[in-house]
C-alpha positions in Angstrom: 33.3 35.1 -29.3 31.9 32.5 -31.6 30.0 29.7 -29.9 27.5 26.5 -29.7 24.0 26.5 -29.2 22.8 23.6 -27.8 19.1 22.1 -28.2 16.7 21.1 -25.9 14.5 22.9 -22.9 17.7 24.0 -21.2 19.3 25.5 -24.1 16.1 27.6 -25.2 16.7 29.3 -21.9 20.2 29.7 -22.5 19.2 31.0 -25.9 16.7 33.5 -24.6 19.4 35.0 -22.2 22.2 35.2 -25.0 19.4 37.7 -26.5 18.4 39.5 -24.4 22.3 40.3 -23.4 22.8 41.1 -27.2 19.4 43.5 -27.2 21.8 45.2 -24.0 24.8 45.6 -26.3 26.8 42.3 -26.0 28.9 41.5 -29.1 29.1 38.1 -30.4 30.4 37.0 -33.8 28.2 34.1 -34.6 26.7 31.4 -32.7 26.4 27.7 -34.7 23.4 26.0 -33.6 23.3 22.1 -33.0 19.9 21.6 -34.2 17.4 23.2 -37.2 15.0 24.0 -34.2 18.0 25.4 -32.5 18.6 27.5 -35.4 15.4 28.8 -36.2 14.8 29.7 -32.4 18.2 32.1 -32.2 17.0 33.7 -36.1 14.3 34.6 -34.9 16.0 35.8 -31.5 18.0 37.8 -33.7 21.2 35.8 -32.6 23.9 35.7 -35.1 24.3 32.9 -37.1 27.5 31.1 -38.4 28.6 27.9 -39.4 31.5 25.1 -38.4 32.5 26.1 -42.6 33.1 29.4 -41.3 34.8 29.0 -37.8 35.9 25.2 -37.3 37.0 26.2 -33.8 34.3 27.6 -31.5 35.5 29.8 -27.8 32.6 28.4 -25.7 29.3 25.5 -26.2 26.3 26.3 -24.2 24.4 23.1 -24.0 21.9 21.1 -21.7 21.8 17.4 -20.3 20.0 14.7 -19.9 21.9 13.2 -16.5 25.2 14.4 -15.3 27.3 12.3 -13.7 30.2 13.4 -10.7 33.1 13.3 -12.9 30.7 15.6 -15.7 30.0 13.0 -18.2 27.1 13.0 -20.2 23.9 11.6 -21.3 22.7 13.6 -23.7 20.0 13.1 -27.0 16.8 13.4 -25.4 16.2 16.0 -28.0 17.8 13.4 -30.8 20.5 16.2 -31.6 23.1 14.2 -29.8 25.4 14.0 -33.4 25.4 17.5 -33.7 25.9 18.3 -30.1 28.7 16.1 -29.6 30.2 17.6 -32.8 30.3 21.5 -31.7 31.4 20.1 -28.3 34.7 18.6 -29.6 35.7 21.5 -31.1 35.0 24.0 -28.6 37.5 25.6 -26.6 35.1 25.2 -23.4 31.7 22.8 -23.0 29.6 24.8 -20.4 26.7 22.6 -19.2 23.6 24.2 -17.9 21.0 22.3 -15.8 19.0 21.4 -12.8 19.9 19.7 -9.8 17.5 17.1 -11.2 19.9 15.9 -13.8 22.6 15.5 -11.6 23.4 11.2 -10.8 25.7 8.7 -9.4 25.2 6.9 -12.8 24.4 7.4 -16.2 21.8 5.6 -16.9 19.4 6.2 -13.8 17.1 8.6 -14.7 17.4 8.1 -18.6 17.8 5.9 -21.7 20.9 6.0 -23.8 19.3 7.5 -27.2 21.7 5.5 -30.4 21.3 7.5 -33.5 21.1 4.6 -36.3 21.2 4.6 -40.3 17.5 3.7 -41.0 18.6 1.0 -43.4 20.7 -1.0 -40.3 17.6 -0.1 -37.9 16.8 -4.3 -37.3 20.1 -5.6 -36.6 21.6 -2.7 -34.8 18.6 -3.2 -32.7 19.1 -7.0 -32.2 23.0 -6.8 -31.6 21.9 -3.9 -28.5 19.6 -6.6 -27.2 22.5 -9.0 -27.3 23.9 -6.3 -24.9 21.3 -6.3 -22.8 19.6 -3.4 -23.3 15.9 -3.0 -23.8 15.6 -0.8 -27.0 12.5 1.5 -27.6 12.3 3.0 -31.5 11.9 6.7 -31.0 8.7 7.8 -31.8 7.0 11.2 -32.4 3.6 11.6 -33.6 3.0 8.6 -34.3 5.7 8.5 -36.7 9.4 7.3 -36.4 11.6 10.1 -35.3 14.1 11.2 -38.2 17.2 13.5 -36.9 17.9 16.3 -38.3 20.8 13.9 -40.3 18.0 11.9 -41.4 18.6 9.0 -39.4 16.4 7.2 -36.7 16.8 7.2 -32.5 17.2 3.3 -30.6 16.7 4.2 -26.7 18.5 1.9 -25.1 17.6 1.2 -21.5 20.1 -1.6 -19.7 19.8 -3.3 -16.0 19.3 -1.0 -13.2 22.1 2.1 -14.0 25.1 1.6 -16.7 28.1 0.0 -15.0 31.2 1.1 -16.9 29.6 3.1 -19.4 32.8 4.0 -21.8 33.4 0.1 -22.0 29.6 0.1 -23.1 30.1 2.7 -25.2 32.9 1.3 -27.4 31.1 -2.0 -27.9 28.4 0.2 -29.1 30.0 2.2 -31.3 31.9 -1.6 -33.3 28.2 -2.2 -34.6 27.8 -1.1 -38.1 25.3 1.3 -38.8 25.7 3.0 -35.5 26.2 6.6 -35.9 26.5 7.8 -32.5 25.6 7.3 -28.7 24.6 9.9 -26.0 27.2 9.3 -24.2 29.6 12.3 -23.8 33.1 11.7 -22.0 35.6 14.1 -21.2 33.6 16.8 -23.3 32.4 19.2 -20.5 35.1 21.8 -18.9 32.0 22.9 -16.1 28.8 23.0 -15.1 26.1 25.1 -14.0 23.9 23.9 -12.1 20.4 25.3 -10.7 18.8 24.4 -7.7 17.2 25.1 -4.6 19.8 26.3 -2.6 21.0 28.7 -5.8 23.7 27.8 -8.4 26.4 25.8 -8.4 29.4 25.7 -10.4 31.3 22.1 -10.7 34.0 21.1 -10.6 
């Protein structure tokens, strides 16, 4: 199989796993990470490497979330990898999700911001037109420094009144503002999920 690592907590577990199943013998052709931590984390694994150049169609994504909601759409970004994630999700043949019983809500937005990767150069009024939405919109920080995405762009996290009422609405009027490159919003990406907790694992739908 080829397939997606994710990024985050959850997918550096998912990522230990995958080795120590290929240090057993498992065969996998290449794995395409969705972030540079990602992919120095599964080198130095000794996880096999590939590219979306190489296989444009991947058999499985093994990925994380932020919330979860009952008909498995996604909040996602918390790591600011949501562009890549959401790319090596659409062309996956299956979206596995892999969490807690933690991230599991009635509605996105609970628990969460909404992280909107933005061109630096659009930063101001991307940020003023998401206030016109009413959201409250944090500049991602790390270090003291603005936090750049691996595609060299900056993180808005957008947090609106109590949860998000119809989020894909939302979503759409987000994505008509120029110099938005992407939400964390991910609809009708996920096949299943996994989900830990104290009564064991579950597997939804």
């Amino acid at each position: 199989m080829v397939i997606g690592l994710g990024s985050g907590s959850t997918a550096t577990f998912v990522a230990h796993a995958l080795a120590q199943r290929i240090q057993a013998g498992l065969h996998l052709v290449g794995a395409v990470p969705t972030s540079k931590a990602m992919q120095n984390l599964a080198a130095a694994l000794g996880i096999p490497l590939t590219t979306l150049d190489t296989h444009p169609v991947l058999d499985l994504d093994l990925d994380g979330a932020d919330e979860s909601d009952p008909q498995l759409s996604l909040l996602k970004g918390g790591e600011g990898a949501l562009l890549r994630e959401k790319i090596v999700a659409s062309v996956s043949k299956c979206f596995l999700v892999v969490a807690d019983q933690s991230k599991r809500v009635a509605n996105l937005g609970e628990r969460f911001p909404l992280p909107v990767e933005v061109v630096p150069f659009a930063a101001h009024p991307v940020r003023t037109r998401l206030e016109d939405l009413g959201a409250t919109v944090t500049p991602r920080h790390q270090a003291g420094y603005a936090f750049i995405t691996d595609n060299s762009n900056v993180i808005l996290d957008c947090r609106f009144p109590s949860s998000i009422g119809g989020p894909e609405a939302l979503d759409a009027r987000i994505h008509q503002i120029v110099g938005v490159v992407e939400t964390g919003f991910f609809f009708h990406l996920a096949h299943q999920a996994v989900i830990g907790g104290p009564h064991g694992v579950q597997m939804l739908p």
